[in-house]
C-alpha positions as a LaTeX table, in Angstrom:
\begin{tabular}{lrrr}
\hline
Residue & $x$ (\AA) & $y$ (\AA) & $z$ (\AA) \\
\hline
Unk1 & $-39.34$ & $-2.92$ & 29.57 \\
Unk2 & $-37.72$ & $-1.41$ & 32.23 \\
Unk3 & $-35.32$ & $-3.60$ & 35.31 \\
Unk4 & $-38.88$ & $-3.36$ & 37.26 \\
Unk5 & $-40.80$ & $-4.76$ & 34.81 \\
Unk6 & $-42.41$ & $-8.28$ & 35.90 \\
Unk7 & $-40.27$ & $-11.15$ & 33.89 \\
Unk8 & $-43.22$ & $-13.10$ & 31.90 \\
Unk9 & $-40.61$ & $-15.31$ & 29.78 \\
Unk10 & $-38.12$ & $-17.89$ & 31.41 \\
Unk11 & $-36.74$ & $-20.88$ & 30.16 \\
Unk12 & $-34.75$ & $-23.44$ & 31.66 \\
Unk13 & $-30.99$ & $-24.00$ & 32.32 \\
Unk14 & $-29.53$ & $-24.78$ & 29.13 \\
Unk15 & $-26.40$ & $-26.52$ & 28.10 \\
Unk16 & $-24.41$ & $-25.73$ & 24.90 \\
Unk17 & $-26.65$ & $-27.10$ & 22.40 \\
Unk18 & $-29.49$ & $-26.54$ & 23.81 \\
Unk19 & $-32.34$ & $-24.11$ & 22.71 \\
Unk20 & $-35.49$ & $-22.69$ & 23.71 \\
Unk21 & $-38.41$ & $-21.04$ & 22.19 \\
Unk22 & $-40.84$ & $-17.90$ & 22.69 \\
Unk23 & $-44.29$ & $-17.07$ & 20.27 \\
Unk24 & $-44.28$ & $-13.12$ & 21.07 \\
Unk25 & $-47.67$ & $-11.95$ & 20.65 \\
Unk26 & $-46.86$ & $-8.22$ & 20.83 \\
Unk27 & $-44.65$ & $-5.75$ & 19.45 \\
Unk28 & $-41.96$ & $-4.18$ & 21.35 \\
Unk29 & $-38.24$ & $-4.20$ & 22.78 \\
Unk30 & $-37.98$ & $-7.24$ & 25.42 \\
Unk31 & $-34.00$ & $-7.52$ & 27.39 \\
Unk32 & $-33.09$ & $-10.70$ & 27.95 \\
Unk33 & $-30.47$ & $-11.95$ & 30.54 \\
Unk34 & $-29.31$ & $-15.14$ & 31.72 \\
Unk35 & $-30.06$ & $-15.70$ & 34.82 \\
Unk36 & $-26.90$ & $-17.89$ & 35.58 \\
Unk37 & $-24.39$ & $-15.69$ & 34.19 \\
Unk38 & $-26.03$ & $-11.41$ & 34.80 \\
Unk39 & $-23.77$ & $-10.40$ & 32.45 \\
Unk40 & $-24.50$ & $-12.44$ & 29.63 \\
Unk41 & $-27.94$ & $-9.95$ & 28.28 \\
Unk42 & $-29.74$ & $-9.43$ & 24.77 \\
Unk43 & $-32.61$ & $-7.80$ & 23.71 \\
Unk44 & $-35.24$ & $-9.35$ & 21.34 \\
Unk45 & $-37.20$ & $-6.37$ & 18.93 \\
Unk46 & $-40.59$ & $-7.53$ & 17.83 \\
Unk47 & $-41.89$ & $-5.40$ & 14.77 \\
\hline
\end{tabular}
């Protein structure tokens, strides 16, 4: 996915013990970032 890419998966604010969850349906590399904090960013690899 590149930065253009239209952002399908958003969860709300959360706190330190908090935690959200995704089903992906479909293979592939998807970045994460947090929206809060830019810098903070992952990536998730679906096989």
């Amino acid at each position: 996915m590149g930065s253009d890419a239209p952002r399908l998966i958003r969860s709300p604010p959360l706190d330190t013990g908090d935690s959200f969850a995704f089903v992906f349906l479909q293979p592939g590399t998807y970045r994460c970032f947090c929206s809060l904090h830019p810098h903070m960013q992952g990536m998730v690899v679906v096989r």
